[in-house]
C-alpha positions as a Markdown table, in Angstrom:
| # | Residue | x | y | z |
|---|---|---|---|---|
| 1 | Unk | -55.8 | -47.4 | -12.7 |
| 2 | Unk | -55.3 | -43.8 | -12.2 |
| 3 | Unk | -53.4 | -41.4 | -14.5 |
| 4 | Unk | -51.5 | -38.3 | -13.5 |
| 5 | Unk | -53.0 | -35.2 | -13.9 |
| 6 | Unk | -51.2 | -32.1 | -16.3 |
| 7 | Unk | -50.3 | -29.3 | -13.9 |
| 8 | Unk | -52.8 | -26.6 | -14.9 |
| 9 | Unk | -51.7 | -23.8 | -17.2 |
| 10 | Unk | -52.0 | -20.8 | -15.0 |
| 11 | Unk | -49.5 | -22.6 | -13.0 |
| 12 | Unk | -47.4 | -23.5 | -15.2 |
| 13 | Unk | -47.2 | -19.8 | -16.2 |
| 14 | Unk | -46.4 | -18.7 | -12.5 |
| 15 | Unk | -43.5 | -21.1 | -12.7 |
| 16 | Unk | -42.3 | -20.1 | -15.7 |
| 17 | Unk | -43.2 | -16.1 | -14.5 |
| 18 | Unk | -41.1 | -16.4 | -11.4 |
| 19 | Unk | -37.7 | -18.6 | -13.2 |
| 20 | Unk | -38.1 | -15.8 | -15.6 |
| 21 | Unk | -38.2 | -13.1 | -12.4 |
| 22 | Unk | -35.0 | -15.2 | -10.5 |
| 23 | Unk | -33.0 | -14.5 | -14.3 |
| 24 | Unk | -33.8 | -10.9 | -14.5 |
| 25 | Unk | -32.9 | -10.8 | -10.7 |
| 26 | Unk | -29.7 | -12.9 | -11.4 |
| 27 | Unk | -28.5 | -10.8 | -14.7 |
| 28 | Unk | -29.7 | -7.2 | -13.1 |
| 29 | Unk | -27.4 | -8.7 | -9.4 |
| 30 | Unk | -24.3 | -9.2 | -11.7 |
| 31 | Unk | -24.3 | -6.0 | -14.2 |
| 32 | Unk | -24.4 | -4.2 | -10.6 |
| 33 | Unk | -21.6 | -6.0 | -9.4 |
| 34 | Unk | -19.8 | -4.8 | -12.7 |
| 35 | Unk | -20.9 | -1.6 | -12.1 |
| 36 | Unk | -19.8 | -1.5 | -8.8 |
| 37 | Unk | -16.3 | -3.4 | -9.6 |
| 38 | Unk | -15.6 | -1.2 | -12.7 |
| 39 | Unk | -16.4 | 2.0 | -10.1 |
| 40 | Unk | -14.3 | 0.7 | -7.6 |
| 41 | Unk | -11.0 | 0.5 | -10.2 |
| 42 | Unk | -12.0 | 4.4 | -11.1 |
| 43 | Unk | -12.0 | 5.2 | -7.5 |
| 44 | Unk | -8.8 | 3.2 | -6.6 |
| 45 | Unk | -6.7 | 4.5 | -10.1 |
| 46 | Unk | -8.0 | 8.3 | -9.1 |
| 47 | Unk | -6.1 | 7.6 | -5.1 |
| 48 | Unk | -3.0 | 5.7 | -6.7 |
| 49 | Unk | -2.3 | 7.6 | -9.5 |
| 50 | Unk | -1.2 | 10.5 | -7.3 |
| 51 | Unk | 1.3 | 8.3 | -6.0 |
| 52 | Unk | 2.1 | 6.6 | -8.9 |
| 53 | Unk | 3.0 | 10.1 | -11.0 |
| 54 | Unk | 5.0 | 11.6 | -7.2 |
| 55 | Unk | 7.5 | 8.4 | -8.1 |
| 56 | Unk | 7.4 | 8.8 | -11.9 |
| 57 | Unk | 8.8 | 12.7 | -11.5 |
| 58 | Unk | 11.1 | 11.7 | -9.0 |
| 59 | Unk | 12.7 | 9.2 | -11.1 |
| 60 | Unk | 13.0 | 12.5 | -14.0 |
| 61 | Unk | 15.3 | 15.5 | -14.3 |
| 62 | Unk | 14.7 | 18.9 | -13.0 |
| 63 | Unk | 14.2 | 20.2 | -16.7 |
| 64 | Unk | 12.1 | 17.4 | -17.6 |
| 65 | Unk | 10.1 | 17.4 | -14.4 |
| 66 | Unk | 9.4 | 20.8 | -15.0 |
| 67 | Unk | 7.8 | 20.4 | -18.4 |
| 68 | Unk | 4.6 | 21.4 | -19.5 |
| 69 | Unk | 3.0 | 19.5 | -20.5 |
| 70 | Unk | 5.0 | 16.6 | -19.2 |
| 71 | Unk | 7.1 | 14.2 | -20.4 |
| 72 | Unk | 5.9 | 10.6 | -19.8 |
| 73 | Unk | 9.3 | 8.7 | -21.8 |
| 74 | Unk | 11.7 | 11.1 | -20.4 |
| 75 | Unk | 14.4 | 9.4 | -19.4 |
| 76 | Unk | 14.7 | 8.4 | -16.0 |
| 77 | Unk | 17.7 | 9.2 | -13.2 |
| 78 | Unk | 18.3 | 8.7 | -9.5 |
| 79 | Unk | 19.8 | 12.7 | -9.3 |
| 80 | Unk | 17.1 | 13.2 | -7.1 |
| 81 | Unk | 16.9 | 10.5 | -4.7 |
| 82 | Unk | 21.2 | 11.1 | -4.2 |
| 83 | Unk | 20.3 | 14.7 | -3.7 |
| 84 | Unk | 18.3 | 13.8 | -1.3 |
| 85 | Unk | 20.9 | 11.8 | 0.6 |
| 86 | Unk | 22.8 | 14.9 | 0.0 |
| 87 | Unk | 25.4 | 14.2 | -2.8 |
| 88 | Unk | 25.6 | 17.9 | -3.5 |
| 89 | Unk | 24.8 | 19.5 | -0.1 |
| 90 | Unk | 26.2 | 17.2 | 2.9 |
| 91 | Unk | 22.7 | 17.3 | 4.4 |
| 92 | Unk | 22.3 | 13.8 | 5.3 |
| 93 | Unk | 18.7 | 12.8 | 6.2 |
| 94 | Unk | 19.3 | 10.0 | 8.5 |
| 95 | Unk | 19.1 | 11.7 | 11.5 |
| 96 | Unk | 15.3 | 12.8 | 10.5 |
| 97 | Unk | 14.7 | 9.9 | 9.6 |
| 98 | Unk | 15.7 | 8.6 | 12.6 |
| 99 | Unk | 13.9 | 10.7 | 15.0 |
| 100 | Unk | 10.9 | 10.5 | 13.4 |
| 101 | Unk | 10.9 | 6.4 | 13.3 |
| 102 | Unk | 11.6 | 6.4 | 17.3 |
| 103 | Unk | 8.8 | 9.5 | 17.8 |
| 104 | Unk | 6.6 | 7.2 | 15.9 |
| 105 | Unk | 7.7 | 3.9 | 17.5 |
| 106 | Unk | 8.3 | 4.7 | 20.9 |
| 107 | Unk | 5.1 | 6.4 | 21.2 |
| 108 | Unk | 3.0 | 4.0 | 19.5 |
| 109 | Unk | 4.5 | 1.2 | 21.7 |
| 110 | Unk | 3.4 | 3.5 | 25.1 |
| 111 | Unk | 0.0 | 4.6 | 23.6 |
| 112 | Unk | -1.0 | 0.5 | 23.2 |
| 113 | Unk | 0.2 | -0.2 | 26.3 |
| 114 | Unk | -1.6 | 2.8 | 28.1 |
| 115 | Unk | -5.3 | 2.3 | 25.8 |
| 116 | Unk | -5.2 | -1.6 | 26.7 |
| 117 | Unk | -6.2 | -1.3 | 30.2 |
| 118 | Unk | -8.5 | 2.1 | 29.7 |
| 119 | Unk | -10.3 | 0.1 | 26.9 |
| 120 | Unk | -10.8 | -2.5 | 29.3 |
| 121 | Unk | -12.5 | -0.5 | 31.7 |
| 122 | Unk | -14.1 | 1.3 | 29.7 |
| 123 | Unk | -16.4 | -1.7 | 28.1 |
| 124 | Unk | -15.8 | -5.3 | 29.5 |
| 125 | Unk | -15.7 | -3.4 | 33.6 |
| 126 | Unk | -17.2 | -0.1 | 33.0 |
| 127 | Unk | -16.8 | 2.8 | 35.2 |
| 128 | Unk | -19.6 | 4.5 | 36.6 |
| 129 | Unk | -20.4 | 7.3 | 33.5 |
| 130 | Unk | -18.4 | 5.3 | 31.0 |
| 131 | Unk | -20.2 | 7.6 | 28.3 |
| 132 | Unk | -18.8 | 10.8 | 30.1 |
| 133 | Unk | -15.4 | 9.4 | 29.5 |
| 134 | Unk | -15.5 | 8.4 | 26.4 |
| 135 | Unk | -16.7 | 11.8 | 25.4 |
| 136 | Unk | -14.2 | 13.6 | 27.2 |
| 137 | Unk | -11.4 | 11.5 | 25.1 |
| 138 | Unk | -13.0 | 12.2 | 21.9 |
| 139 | Unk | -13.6 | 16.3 | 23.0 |
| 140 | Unk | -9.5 | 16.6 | 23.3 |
| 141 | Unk | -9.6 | 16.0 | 19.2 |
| 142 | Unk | -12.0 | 19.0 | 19.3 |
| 143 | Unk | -9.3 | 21.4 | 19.9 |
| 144 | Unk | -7.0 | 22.2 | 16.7 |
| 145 | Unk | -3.4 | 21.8 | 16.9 |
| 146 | Unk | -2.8 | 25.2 | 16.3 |
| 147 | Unk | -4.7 | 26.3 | 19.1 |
| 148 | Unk | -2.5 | 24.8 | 21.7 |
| 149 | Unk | 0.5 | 25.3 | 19.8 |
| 150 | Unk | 1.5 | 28.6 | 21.7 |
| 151 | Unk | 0.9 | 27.1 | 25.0 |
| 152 | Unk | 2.9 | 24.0 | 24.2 |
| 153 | Unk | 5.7 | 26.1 | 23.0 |
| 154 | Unk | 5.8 | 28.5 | 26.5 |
| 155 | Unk | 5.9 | 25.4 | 28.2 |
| 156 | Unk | 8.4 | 23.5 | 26.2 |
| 157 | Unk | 10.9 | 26.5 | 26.2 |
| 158 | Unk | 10.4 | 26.9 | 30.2 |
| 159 | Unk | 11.0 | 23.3 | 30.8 |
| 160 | Unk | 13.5 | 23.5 | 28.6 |
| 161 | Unk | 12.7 | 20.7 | 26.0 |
| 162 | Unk | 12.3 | 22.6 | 23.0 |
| 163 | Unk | 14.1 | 20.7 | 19.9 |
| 164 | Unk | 13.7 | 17.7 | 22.1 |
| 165 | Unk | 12.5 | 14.3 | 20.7 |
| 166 | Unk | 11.4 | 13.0 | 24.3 |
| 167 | Unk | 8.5 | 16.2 | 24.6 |
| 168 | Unk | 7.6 | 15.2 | 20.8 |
| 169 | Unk | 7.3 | 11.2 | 21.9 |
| 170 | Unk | 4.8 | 12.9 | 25.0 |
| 171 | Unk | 3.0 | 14.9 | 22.4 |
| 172 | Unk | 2.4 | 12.5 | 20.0 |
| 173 | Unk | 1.2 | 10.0 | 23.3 |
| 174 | Unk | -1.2 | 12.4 | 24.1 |
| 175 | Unk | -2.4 | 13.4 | 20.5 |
| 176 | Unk | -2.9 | 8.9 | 19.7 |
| 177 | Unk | -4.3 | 8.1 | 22.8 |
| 178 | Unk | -7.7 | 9.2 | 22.4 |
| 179 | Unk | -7.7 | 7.5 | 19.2 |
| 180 | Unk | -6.8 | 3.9 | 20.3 |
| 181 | Unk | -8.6 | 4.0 | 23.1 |
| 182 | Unk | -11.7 | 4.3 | 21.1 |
| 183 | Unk | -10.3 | 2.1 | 18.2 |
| 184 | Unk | -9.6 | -0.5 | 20.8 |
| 185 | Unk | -13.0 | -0.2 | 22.9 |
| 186 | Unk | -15.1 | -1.1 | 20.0 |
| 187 | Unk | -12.7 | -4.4 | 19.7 |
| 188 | Unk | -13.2 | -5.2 | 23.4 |
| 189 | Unk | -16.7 | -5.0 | 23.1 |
| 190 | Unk | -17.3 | -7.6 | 20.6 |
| 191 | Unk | -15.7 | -10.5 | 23.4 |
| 192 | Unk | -18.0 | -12.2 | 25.0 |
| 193 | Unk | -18.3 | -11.5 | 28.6 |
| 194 | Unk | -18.9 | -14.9 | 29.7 |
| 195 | Unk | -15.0 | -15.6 | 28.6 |
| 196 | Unk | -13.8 | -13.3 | 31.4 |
| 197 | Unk | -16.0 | -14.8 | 33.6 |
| 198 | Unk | -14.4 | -18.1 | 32.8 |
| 199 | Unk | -11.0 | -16.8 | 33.3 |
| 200 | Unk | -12.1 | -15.0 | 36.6 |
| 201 | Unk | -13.7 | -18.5 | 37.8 |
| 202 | Unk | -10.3 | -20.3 | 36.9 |
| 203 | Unk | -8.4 | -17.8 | 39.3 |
| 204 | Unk | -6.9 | -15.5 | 36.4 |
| 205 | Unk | -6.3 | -12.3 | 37.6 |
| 206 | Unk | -6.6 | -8.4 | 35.8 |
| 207 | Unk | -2.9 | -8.8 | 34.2 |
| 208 | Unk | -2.8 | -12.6 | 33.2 |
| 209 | Unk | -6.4 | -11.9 | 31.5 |
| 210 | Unk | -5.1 | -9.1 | 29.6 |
| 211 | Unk | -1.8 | -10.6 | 28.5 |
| 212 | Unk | -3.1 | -14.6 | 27.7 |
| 213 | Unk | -6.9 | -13.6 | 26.5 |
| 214 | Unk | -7.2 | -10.2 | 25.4 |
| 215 | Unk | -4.4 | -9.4 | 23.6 |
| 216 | Unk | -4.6 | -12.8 | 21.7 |
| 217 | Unk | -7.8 | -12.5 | 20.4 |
| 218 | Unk | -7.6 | -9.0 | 19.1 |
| 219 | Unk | -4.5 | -9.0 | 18.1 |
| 220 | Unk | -5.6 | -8.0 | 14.6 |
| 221 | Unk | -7.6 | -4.8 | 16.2 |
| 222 | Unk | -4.6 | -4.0 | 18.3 |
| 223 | Unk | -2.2 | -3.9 | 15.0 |
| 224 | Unk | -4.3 | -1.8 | 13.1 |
| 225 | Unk | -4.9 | 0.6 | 15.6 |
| 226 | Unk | -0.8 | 0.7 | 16.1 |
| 227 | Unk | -0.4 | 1.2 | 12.1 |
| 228 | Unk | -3.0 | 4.0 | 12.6 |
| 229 | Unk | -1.4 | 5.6 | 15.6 |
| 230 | Unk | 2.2 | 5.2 | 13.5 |
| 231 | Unk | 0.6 | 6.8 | 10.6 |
| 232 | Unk | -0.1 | 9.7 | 12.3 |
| 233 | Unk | 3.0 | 9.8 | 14.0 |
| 234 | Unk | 5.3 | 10.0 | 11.2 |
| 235 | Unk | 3.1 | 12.9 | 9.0 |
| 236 | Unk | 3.1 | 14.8 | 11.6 |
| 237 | Unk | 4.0 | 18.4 | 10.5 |
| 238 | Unk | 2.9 | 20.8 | 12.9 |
| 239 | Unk | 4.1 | 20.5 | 16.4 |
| 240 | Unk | 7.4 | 18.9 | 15.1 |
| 241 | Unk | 8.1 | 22.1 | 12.8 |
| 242 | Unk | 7.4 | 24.4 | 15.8 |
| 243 | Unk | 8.8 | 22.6 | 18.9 |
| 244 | Unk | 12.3 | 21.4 | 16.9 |
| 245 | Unk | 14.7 | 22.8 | 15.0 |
| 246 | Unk | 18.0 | 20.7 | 14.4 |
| 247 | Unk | 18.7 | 18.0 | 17.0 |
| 248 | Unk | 15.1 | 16.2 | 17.1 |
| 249 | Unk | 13.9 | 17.3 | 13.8 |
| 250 | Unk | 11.7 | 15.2 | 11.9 |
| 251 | Unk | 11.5 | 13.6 | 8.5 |
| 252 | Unk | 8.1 | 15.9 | 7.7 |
| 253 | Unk | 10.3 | 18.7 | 8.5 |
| 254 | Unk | 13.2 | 17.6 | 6.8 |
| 255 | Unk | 11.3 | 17.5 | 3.7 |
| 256 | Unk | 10.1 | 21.1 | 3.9 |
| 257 | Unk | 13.8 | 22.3 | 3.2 |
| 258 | Unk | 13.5 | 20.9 | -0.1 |
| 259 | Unk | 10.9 | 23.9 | -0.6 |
| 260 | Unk | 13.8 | 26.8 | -0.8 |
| 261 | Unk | 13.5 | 30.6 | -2.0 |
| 262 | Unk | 15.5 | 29.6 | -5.1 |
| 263 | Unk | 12.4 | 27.6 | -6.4 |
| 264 | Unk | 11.0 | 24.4 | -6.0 |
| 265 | Unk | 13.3 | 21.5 | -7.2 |
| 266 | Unk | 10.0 | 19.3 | -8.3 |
| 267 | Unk | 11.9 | 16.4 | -9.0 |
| 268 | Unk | 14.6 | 16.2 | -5.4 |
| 269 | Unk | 10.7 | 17.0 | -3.5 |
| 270 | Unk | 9.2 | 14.0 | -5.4 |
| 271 | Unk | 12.3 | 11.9 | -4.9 |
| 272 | Unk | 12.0 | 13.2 | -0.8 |
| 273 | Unk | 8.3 | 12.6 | -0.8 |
| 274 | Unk | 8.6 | 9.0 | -1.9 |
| 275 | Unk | 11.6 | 8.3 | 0.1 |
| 276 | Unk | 9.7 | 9.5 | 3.6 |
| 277 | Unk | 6.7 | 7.6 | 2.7 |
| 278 | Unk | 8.2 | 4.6 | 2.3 |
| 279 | Unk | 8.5 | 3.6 | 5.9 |
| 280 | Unk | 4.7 | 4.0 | 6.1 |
| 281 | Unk | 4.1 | 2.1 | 2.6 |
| 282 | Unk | 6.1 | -0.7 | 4.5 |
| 283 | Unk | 4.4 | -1.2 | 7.7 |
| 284 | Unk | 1.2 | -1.2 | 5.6 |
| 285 | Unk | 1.6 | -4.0 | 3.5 |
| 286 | Unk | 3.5 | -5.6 | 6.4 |
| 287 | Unk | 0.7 | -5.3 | 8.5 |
| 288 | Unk | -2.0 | -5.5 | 5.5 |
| 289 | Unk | -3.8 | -8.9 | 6.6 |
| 290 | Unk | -4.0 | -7.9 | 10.3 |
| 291 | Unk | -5.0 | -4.3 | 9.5 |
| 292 | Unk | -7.7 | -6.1 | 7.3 |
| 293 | Unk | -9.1 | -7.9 | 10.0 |
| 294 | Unk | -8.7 | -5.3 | 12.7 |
| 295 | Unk | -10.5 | -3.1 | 10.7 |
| 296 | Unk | -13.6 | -5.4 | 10.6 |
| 297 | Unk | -13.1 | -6.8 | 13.9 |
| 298 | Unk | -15.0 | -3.7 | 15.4 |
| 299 | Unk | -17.6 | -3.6 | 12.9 |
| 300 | Unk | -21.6 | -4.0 | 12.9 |
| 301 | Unk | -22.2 | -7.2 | 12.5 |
C-alpha cells in the first residue's frame, strides 16, 4: 500500500511566492488602469470644457458675459443666437452657411472619388516609384497657405473667379486630396491581395472591383477620411477670407464680422461660434461609429 507523499516545503513556498507575485501583478495592473482612466477624464474635461464654457457665454448677456470674474448662475438668454440670425442687423447668415456646407460637400464628394482610384494604385497595383509619389503628395502640405496665397489671388482675379464658390470647391479639392489619398492608402493596404486576385479570376474588372469590393469593405476608412476632409473644409479661414468677399463668403468668414471696431460682443461671438460648429459636431456623432473604426482600420496591428 503506498501513501502519498507531502509536496516539499520549498515548493510549497514557490507556489505560494508566485500566487502572491500574480496578486501584486493583478492589484499593481488595476491601480494603473485607474490611473490611466482617472487621467484620461482630466485630459478629456481640459478639451471639453472649452466648448462647454463657448455655449455657457453664449447662452449670457453682453454685461454678464463680460464679467470678471464671471458669472456662472447668470441668467441665461437667446439675444445672442437671434443676433446672430440678425434680429437687429438684417445680416442673415444663411447664405454663409450655405456656401460653406456645399464648399465642404461638394468637394469632399470629388476628393473621395478622385483618392479612391490613386489609393488603389498606389498600394494594391503600385506604380513604378510608388514611394516618389507618395512623397510628392505629402510635400504639397509643405508649402503654407500663405505662401501661395498671392499667386492664387493673381490667378483668381485674371480668371476672373474671385468671390467665387466654384475656385473655393477647386481649392479645397486640391488642399484634401493629399490627405485622403494617404488616409485611404493605409486602408487599401490592409486587404488581402489574394481577394483581388479572386475577383480578377472571376472576370471582375478595375470599376466593378472598386465599387462591389473595395468600397464595401472600407467603408468605415472611407467615412472617416470624408469627416476629416469635411472638417477641414468648413474651418477653413484663409483662402476663403482672401479669395471672397460677399457672394461666396463663408461661414468662418461670416463669423469674423462679429469681431467689429466697436468691441467684441463676447456673448453674439460665442452664440456664432457654437452655431457654425454645429454642422461639424453633427456629422461627428453621425458618423462617430464609422469614424471609430476607420480610424483603426489603418492601424498597426
Amino acid at each position: 500500500m503506498t501513501t502519498a507523499l507531502a509536496p516539499a516545503p520549498s515548493a510549497t513556498a514557490a507556489r505560494r511566492r508566485a500566487s502572491n507575485a500574480r496578486v501584486r501583478r493583478r492589484s499593481g495592473s488595476r491601480g494603473g488602469n485607474i490611473a490611466l482612466g482617472l487621467l484620461a477624464w482630466v485630459v478629456g474635461i481640459l478639451f471639453v470644457f472649452p466648448v462647454v464654457w463657448m455655449v455657457l457665454t453664449s447662452l449670457h448677456s453682453e454685461v454678464t458675459a463680460a464679467t470678471n470674474p464671471p458669472s456662472f448662475f447668470a441668467p441665461l438668454t437667446l439675444d445672442g443666437y437671434r443676433e446672430f440670425f440678425g434680429a437687429s442687423s438684417g445680416a442673415s447668415p444663411w447664405p454663409p452657411l450655405i456656401n460653406s456646407a456645399t464648399a465642404s460637400i461638394v468637394s469632399t464628394i470629388v476628393v473621395i472619388v478622385l483618392a479612391i482610384p490613386a489609393a488603389y494604385a498606389l498600394s494594391v497595383r503600385p506604380v513604378q516609384k510608388w514611394t516618389d509619389v507618395m512623397f510628392f503628395f505629402l510635400s504639397t502640405k509643405f508649402l503654407p497657405a500663405v505662401a501661395g496665397l498671392l499667386p492664387l489671388y493673381i490667378i483668381a482675379k485674371t480668371l476672373g473667379l474671385l468671390d467665387n464658390i466654384n475656385f473655393i470647391v477647386i481649392l479645397y479639392t486640391a488642399m484634401n486630396l493629399p490627405i485622403a489619398v494617404w488616409m485611404l492608402r493605409s486602408f487599401l493596404a490592409d486587404i488581402p491581395v489574394e481577394l483581388f486576385e479572386a475577383a480578377a479570376i472571376d472576370g471582375a474588372g478595375l470599376i466593378r472591383t472598386l465599387r462591389s469590393i473595395i468600397v464595401p469593405i472600407i467603408s468605415p476608412g472611407i467615412a472617416a477620411t470624408a469627416l476629416i476632409c469635411f472638417i477641414f473644409s468648413w474651418n477653413e479661414l484663409l483662402l476663403a477670407n482672401t479669395l471672397t468677399s460677399i457672394v461666396a463668403q463663408t461661414a468662418p468668414v461670416f463669423l469674423t464680422s462679429f469681431v467689429t471696431s466697436q468691441g467684441l460682443f463676447l456673448a453674439k461671438v460665442c452664440a456664432a461660434a457654437t452655431a457654425v460648429s454645429l454642422p461639424v459636431l453633427i456629422a461627428g456623432f453621425a458618423a462617430q461609429d464609422k469614424l471609430v473604426q476607420g480610424l483603426s482600420l489603418g492601424a498597426v496591428k
